[in-house]
N, C-alpha and C positions, 0 to 999 in steps of 0.2 A: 792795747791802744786801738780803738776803732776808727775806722775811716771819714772822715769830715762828712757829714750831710745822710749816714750807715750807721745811727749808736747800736744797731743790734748785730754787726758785721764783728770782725775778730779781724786784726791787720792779716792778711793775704785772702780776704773775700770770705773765709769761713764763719756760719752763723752760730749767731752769740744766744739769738733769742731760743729759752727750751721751746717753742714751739715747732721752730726752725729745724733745731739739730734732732727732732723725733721724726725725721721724713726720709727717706731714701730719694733720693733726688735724680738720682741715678736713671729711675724709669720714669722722669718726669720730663715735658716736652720742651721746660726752663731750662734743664740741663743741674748741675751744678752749683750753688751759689758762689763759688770764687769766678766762676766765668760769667756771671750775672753784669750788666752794664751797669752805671751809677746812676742811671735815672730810675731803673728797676729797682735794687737798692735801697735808693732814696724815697721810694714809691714805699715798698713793703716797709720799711721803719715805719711812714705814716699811717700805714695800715695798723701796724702792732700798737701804735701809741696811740691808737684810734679808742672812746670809752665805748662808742655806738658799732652795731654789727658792720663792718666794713669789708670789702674783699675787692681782690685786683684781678684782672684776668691781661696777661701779655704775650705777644710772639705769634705767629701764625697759627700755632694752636689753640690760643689763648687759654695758655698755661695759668691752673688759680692758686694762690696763696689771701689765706683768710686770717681774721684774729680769733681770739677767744671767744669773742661775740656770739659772732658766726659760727664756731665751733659747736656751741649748745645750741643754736640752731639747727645744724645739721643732724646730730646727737650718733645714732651708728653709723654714719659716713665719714666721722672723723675719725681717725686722721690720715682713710686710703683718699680723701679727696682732696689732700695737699697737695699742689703741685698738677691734679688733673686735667683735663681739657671742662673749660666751662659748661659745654652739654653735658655732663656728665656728673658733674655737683650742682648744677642747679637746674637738671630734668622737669623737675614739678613747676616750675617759675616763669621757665624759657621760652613757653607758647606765646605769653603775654607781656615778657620784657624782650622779647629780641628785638622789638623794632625801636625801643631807647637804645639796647646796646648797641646795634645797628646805625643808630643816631651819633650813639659818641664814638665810632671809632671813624666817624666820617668827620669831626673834629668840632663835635656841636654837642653843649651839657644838655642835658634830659634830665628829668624828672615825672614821675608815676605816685599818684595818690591812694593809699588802702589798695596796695596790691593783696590779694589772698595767699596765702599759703597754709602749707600745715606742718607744728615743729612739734617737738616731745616739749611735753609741760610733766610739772614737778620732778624732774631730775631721773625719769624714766623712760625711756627709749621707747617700750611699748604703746604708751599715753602718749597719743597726737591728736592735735587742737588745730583746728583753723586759727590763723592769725593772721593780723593786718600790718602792711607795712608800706611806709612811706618811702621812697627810691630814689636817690640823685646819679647819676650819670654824671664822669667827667671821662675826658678823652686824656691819655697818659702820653707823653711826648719823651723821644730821645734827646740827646743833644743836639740835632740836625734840626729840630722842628718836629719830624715826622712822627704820625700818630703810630704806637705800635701794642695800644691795650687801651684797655678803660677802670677804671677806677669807681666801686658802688660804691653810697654810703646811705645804710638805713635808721629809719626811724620808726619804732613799732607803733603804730596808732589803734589798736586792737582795742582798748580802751573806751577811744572815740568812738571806731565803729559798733560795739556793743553798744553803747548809748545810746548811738542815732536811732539803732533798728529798734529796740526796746520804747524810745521815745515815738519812731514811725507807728509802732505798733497800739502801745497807747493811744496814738494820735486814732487809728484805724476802728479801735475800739471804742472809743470814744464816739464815733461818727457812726458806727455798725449801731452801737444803744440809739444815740437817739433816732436816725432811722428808724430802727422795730417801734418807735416811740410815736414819730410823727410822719406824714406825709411829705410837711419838705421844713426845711430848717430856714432860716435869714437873720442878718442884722441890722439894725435903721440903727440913725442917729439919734444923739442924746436928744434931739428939739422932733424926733420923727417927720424932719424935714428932707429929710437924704433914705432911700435904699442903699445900705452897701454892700448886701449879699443877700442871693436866694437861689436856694437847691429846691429846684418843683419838686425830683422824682418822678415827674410825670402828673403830678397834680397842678402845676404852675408853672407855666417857662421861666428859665433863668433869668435875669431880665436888672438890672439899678437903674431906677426911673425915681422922683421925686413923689413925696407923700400923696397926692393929690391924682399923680396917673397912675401911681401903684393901687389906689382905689378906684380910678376909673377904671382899670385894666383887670383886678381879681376880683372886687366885690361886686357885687350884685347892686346897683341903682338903687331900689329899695331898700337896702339895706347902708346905703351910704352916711346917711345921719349916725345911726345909732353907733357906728364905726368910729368915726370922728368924735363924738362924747366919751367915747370909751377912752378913746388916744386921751384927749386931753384930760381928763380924770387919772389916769395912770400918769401923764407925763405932769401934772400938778403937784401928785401927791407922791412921787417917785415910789409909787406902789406897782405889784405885778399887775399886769393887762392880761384878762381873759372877757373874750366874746365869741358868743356864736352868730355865724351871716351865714346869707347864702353865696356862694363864690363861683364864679364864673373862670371854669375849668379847663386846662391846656385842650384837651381835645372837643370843646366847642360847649357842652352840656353842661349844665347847672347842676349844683350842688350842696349841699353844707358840711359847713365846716367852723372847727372852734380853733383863735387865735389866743395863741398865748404868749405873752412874754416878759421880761425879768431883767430888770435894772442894771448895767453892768457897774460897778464905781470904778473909776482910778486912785491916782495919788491926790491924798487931802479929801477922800471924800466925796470927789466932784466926779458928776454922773459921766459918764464917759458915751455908752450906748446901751442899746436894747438888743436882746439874741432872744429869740423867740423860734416857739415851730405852730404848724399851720396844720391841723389833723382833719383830715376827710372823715366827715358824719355821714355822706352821703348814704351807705350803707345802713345804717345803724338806724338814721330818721326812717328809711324807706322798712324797718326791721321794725321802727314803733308804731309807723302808721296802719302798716299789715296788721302788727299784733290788734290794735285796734280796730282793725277791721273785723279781722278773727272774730276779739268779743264781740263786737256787735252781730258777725252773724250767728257765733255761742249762744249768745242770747235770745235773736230768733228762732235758731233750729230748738233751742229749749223750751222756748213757749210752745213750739209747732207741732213736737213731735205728738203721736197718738198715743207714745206709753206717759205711764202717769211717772213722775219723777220729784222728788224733796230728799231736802239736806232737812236733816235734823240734828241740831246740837245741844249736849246732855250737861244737864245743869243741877250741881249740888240744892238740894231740896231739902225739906223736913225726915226726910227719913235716910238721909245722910249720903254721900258723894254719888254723884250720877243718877240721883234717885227721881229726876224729873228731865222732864226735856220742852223743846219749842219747837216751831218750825222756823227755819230764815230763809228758806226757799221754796217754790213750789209752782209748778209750771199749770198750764191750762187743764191737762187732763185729769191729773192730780185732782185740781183744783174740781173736776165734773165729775169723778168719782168719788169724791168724797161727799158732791154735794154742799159746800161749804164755799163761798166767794172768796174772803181774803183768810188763809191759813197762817200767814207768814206772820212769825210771834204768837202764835197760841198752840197751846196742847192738845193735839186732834187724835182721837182711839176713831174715828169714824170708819175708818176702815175695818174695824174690827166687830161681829157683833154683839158681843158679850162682853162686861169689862175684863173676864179669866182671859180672855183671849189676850186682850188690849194687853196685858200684865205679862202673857207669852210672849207678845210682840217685844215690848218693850227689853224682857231680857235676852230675845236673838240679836236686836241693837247693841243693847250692854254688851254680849259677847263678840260681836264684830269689834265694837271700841275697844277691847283691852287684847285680843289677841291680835288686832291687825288682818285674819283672814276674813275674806267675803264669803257669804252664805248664800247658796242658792235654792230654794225650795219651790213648793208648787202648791198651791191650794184653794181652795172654790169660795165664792163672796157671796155675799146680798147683799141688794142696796136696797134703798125705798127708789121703786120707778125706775130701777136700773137692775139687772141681772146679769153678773158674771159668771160664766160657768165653770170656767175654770183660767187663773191665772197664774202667771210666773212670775216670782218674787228675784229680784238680788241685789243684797245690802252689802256694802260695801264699805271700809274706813275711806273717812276723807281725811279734815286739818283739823287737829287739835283733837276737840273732843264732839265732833261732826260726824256721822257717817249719813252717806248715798241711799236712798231706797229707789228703785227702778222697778215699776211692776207692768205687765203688758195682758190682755185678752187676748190666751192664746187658744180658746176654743178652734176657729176657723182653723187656723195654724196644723192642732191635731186632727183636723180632721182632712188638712189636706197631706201631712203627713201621713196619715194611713192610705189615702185617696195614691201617694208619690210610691210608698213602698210594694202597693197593689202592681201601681205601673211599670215599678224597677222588676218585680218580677216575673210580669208578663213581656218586658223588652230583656230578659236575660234569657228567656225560653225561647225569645223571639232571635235572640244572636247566638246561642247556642244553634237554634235550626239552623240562620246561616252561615256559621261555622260547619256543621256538621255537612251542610250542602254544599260550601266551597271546596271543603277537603274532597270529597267525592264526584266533584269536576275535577279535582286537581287531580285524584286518583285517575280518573278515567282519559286525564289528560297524555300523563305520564303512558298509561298503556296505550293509545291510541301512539303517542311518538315511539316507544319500543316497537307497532306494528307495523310502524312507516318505517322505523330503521331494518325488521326480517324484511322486509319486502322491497325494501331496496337492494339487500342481498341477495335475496331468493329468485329477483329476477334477472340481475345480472349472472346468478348461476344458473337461469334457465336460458339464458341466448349461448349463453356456451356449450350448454350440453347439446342446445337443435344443433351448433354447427356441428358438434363430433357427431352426433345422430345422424344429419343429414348426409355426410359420410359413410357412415357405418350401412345405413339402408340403401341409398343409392349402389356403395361396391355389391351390397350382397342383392340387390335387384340386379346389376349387371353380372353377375356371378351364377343367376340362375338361370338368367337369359341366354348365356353364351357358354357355359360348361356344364351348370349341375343339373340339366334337365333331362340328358342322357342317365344320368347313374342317381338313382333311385335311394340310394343313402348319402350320397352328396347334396341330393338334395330336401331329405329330409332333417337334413343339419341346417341346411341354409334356411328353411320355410322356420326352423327353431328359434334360430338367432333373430330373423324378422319377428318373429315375436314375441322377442324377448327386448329386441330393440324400440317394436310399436308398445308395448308395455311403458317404458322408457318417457317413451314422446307424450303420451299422458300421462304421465308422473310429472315432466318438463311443464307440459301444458297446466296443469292445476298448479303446478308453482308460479305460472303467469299468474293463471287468477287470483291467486293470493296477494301479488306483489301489484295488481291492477295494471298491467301493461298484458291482456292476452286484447287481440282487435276484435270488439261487440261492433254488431249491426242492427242497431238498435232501432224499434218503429214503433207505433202507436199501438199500446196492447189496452185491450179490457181485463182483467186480473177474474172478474168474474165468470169470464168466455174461457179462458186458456185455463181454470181450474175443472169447468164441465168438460171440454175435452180430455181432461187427463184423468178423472174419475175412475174410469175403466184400465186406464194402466198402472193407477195407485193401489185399486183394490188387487191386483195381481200380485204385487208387489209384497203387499203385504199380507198376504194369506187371508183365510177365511176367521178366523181365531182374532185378529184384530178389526173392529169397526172404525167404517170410516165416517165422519160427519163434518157437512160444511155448512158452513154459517156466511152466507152471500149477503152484503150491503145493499139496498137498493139505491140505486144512481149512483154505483161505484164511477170515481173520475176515472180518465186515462192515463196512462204512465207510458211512458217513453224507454221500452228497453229493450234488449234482446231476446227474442222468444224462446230459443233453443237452452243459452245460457239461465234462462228463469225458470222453465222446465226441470235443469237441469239440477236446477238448487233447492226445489222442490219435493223432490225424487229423490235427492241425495242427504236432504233433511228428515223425507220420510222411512229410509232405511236404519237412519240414526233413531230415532222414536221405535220403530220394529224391533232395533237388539236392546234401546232400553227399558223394553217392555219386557220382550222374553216369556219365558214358559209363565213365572211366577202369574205376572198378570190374568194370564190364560186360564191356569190354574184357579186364579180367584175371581172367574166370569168374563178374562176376557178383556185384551186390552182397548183403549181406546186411540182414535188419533183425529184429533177437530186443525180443520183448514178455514180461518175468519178472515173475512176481507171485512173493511171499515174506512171511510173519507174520516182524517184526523187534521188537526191543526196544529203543528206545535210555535209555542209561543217563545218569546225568546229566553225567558228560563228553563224552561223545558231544551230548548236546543242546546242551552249551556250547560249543562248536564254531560249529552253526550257530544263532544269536540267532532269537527266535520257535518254535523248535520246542520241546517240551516232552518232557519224561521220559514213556515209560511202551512200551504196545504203541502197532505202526503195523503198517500194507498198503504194501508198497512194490510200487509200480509202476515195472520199469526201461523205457529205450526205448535201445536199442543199435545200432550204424549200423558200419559197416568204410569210412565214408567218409574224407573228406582229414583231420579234426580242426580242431582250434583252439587257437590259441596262448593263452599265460596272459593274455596283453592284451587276448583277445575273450573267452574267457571270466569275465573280468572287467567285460564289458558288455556282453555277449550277453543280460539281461534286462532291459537301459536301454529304452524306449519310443524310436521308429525310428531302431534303431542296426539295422544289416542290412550283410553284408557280398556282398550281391548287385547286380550289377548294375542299376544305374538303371532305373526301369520294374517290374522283377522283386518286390520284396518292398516292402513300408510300415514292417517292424521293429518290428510290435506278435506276432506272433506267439509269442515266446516269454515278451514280454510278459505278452501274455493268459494265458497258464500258469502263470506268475509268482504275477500276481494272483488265478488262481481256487483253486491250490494253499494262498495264503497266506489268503485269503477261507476256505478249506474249516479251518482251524486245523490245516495240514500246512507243510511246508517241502520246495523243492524244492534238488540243487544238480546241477552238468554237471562230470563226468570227463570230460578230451579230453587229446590231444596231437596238435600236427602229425605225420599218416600214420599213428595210433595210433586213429584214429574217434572215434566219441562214445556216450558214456553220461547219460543223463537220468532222474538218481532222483527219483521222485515219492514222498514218505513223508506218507501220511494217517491220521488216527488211527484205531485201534479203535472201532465201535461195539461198547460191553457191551451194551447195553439198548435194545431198539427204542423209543424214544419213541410215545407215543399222541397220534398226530396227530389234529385236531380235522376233521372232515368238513370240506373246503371245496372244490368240485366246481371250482371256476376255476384253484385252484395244484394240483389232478391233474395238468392237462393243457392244454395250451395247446387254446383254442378251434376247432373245425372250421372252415377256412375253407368261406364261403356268401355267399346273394347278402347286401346289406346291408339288414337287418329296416327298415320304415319305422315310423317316429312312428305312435302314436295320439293326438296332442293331448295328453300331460301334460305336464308343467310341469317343466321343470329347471332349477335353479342353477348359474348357471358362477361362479367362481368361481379370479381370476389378475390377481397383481400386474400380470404383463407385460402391457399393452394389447394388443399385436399378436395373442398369445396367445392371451387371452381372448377377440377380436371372433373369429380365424379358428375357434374353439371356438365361436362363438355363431353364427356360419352355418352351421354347418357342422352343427351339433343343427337349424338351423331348414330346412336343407334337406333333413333327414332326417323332418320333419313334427315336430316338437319345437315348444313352447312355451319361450321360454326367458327366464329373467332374468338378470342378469348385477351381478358386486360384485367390486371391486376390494380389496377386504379385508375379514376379520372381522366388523368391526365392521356396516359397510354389509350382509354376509350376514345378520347376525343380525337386522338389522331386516327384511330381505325377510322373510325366515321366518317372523316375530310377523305379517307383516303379511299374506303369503299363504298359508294352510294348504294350501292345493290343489299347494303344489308339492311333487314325488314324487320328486323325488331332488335329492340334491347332488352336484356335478361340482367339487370342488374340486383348484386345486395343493398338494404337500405343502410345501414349502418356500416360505413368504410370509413377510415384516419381520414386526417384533411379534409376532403370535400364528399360527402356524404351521396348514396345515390339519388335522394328526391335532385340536389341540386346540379348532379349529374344529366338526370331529365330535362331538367329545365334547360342546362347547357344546351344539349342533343337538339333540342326541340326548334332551340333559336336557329340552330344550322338545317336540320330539317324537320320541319312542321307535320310532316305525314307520318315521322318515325313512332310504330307503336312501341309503348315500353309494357314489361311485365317486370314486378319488384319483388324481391321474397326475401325472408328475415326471420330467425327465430327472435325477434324484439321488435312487436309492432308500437311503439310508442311514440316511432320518429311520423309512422303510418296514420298517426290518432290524432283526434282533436274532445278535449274533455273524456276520453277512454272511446270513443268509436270513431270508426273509418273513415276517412278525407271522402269529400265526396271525387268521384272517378279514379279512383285508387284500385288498382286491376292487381291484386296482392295475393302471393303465395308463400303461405306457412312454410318454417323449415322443422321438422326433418317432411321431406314431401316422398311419394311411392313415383316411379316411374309413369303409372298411368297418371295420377294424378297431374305432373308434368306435361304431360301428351296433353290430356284434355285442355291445360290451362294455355300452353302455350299455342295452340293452334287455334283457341276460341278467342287470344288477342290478336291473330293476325287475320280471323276473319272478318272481325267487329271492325267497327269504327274508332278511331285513333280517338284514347281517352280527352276528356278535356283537362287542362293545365290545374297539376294539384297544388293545394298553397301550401302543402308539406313544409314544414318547418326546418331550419336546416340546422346542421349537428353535425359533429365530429365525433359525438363520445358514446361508448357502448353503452 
């Protein structure tokens, strides 16, 4: 017997229903069904007896008990989600129903339309479906009142919502067609007294206005009558409306466009309204009238052009299909080559002069029409009063049974094609030379930047070696001074190593002049004056076995260079010519050696050629030899710094070097003509001087000093002044054994305090190259504190001393590695003279 208001309860609370007694209730937050209250109870019967999916949630946990329903809704969750905590059974659902369930357990029914979810369909677990459901909320009450669960009951409406979307989608497509259809869609009424809809698009704003402003508003004024006839002819005859107007467009611009539209009926028959769309021609009209345009200037350019041009179309004849033809077209030229006014409809062989030809012709047509290819040939004409010498032919299929003849006089043509090919080939000799001439700037580029990079090396290894040189000769001048002069083989060791060390210092020195940093004192030479003085020292030089011959310019210009250093490259040129001459020459009557002076101009391809040399006048100096020559391999590094193709012992390979450097130092360029067994040529090209510069008196860069005995000290006082230690001590003995007073600063800074500190000293001896602040700006300091202070500079790197490669003017400068006497002389002939003037020496930090 079950409990009143309980039919699935068993008398003492235990459940009756098999859904019930399949749970373990045990670990459920309900607890037990005999301890269950009778609202709960009463609640779950009407769950169970429920047809529709229904389910209870009660208790703080809110404990679920479901039916069958529900059951196959849930499908693998039943039957652990008997009895569970509601987030738990209904996870997938709970984002979107909580704030209903939320609603009923504050004591207020809810309801949710087409809630989504997803169940197993057809009776398998794996197979889940979206599906739709309907949701009521009710709030579940004790016997107190008090709310203590809620109560769901569903409705699937999965059904409906398939429907709707299937019917939205329809609807969607429906509207995507005729869109792609028409520009904008609308519906007027049955009497097209009413707009009731209009979708522009963008071709007409949205707009339900009455028949009369819908046509003041879209159509075109002009075209307002014929709009209105049409209306009422359609609305008469309850037939479709189609018209074209012009229409007056959402974005301000005129248009056309065709309306169209289609009777709706209702019930019984009776017209209901009109649904019509409104398509833009705009496009299409402005697409006919072009085309028209088109032919019309088809037409002209047809009649205009100069080649002759007809369509011919081939007509079944007496002697059977395609056996005759006419003309239906024929342009002006055509028409003057032929000779013949109107061709158009008759059978014209005019072009041809024989009928065998005419009969040729005919079947190259015939074969154009039935294969479809065009033919192109070429072949010469007569006319009467007209002579063609030769023309191009090309037949072509057209429509049907037509083809195209196109003919041109292309005499002119070939002859200026042969006239074009002449030209392509004189401009492909002609870029070929400037290729081959670029490349050989580019080459001579390349090596002129490899000479600048040896010789940025070569001279920073030559300011190094002066300083260790200037060391090494000064200890061993003090050495012979004050020890080895007694003992006769100490001092024959010492006079060894100085000359082993002066060997050295021109070794150093020609690696200046290669690298263009040795100090020229450059002045206004005649090239044709300084080679008659040297006559008599060349022919010495070169034995009697070699002749010499020179070839003097008359009105050679003047050049601006160093006489000693020009000399020097001369001399050192003509030794090279002497061993590449050698016996053989001798042997065969006798070498030669030609010295040419020449005023040249080079222009600026010629200067582009060789990189460094500049446009304008030069002196060219040649040096000429009838010796063995040199391959392009050596002359191609015949000015490298000791590259030497002489015998070990024989040459150092700074010699052409050195001319390299003094040529490029002087703002000239030099280059070497040779071949194996063809001798050698050495153009020296120095610039023009226009203008003798006015050089400022400075009796030291006249002329190198007289050698004499070495002047001694009077007791003043002089400043040495060098980073290098070694340097500086062999520089401060070497004043103090010459009777000097001397002080001594390792830089700058420390000179400048001697100086505040001792007015009594009489000269500065500084290096020009020191870190930080350099000696010219040294000078310059000194000078501002005392104006009478003479200075003397010396430097194995005169380049801080230089301006364009020669001497600042009043620059009182001595070379390193220097001899003891040379010191004496220099430094006592600065403190006789007159305090140099202020040099604009450049200032520098870096060796």
């Amino acid at each position: 017997m079950t409990l009143p208001g309980a039919p699935h309860f068993l008398p003492g609370g235990a459940p009756a229903h098999p859904l019930l007694r399949g749970c373990d209730w045990s670990r459920s937050p309900l607890g037990e069904p005999a301890g269950w209250p009778g609202p709960l109870r009463a609640a779950v019967s009407l769950v169970l007896d429920s047809a529709a999916p229904t389910w209870l949630a009660w208790g703080p946990a809110l404990g679920t008990v479901y039916n069958a329903p529900c059951a196959q809704l849930l499908g693998d969750r039943h039957p652990q989600a008997l009895g569970a905590p509601l987030e738990a059974v209904w996870a997938d659902i709970l984002p979107d129903a909580a704030p209903l369930v939320a609603a009923a357990l504050a004591g207020q029914a809810a309801h949710t339309q087409d809630l989504r979810m997803v169940a197993p369909r057809g009776g398998r677990d794996d197979t889940q479906e979206p599906a739709w459901f309907c949701l009521s909320f009710t709030p579940l009450r004790d016997d107190a009142g008090a709310v203590r669960g809620v109560l769901c009951t569903g409705c699937e409406t999965t059904g409906q919502v398939r429907a709707q979307q299937r019917l939205a989608a329809s609807e969607q497509r429906l509207k995507s067609l005729a869109l792609s259809n028409a520009c904008a869609l609308f519906r007027m009424s049955a009497d097209w007294e009413q707009l009731l809809e209009l979708g522009g698009h963008g071709l007409v704003p949205d707009a339900a206005v009455p028949m009369a402003g819908w046509l003041t508003q879209y159509v075109h004024p002009d075209d307002h009558g014929a709009v209105r006839d049409a209306i009422s002819h359609a609305v008469r005859t309850q037939c479709a409306l189609q018209v074209e107007h012009r229409l007056l467009r959402a974005d301000g611009s005129v248009g056309w466009a065709s309306s169209r539209a289609t009777p709706v009926f209702g019930a019984g028959v009776t017209l209901a309204e009109w649904i019509g769309t409104i398509t833009d021609l705009t496009d299409r009209r402005a697409t006919e009238l072009a085309l028209q345009e088109s032919e019309r200037r088809y037409q002209t350019l047809f009649d205009r052009i100069d080649e002759g041009f007809c369509i011919i179309e081939f007509l079944d004849g007496p002697h059977g299909p395609l056996s005759d033809y006419v003309h239906v077209a024929a342009n002006r030229a055509y028409r003057a080559h032929t000779g013949i006014a109107d061709v158009v409809g008759q059978r014209v062989r005019a072009l041809a002069p024989a009928d065998a030809d005419a009969d040729a012709w005919v079947d190259i047509y015939r074969r154009v029409l039935l294969t479809g290819e065009p033919v192109r040939f070429e072949r010469t004409l007569a006319r009467t009063g007209r002579h063609l010498e030769l023309a191009a032919f090309r037949v072509e299929p057209a429509e049907r049974s037509q083809v195209a003849v196109l003919f041109q006089d292309i005499s002119q043509r070939r002859q200026a094609e042969t006239a074009l090919r002449e030209l392509n080939t004189a401009l492909e000799q002609r870029v070929a030379e400037e290729v081959a001439a670029r490349l050989q700037t580019e080459q001579a580029l390349r090596q002129a930047q490899k000479m600048e990079a040896v010789g940025q090396l070569t001279g920073g290894i030559a300011h190094d070696f002066n300083n260790m040189l200037a060391v090494v000769l000064g200890s061993l001048e003090l050495l012979d001074r004050r020890f080895a002069h007694a003992d006769p083989c100490a001092q024959r060791y010492v006079h060894a190593a100085r000359e082993g060390a002066r060997r050295a210092a021109q070794l150093t020195q020609r690696l200046l002049a290669f690298s263009r940093r040795q100090p020229l004192r450059p002045e206004p030479l005649d090239a044709n004056q300084l080679l008659a003085g040297m006559s008599d020292m060349l022919r010495h030089v070169l034995g009697a076995a070699i002749r010499l011959e020179t070839v003097q310019a008359d009105g050679l210009w003047r050049i601006h260079a160093d006489r000693n250093q020009l000399e020097g490259v001369i001399v050192n040129l003509a030794l090279n010519s002497r061993d590449a001459m050698g016996t053989a020459s001798v042997m065969e009557g006798g070498g030669r050696l030609a010295i040419e002076t020449a005023n040249v101009h080079l222009d600026a391809c010629q200067a582009a050629g060789h990189p460094g040399a500049a446009p304008g006048p030069h002196v060219l100096i040649a040096v000429s030899d009838n010796g063995s020559g040199m391959t392009p391999d050596v002359i191609a590094q015949a000015f490298e710094p000791f590259f030497t193709t002489k015998p070990v012992g024989r040459g150092s390979g700074l010699g052409l070097s050195q001319v390299y450097g003094f040529i490029q130092q002087s703002g000239g360029h030099v280059r070497i003509e040779s071949g194996p067994g063809r001798g050698t040529t050495v153009r020296m090209y120095l610039p023009r001087l226009a203008d003798v510069p006015q050089q400022p008196t400075c009796p030291e860069a006249a002329a190198p000093l007289p050698p004499a005995a070495p002047p001694a000290g009077r007791g003043e006082v002089v400043l040495v002044v060098d980073d290098e230690p070694g340097v500086r001590q062999c520089s401060v003995d070497a004043l103090d054994e010459l009777g000097y007073r001397v002080l001594q600063a390792d830089g700058a800074a420390a000179a400048l305090r001697l100086i505040d500190a001792h007015p009594e000293i009489a000269l500065l001896f500084t290096d020009v190259v020191m870190p930080e602040v350099n000696g010219c700006v040294l000078a310059e300091a000194a000078r501002r504190r005392r104006p009478g202070l003479k200075v003397l500079f010396a430097t194995g790197y005169a380049r801080n001393a230089m301006k364009h490669g020669a001497l600042d003017a009043g620059v009182d400068l001595l070379g390193k590695p220097f001899s003891l006497n040379e010191l004496a002389r220099r430094v006592r002939h600065a403190l006789d003279n007159r305090p140099a003037r202020r040099t604009p020496v450049a200032a520098s930090t870096s060796a």
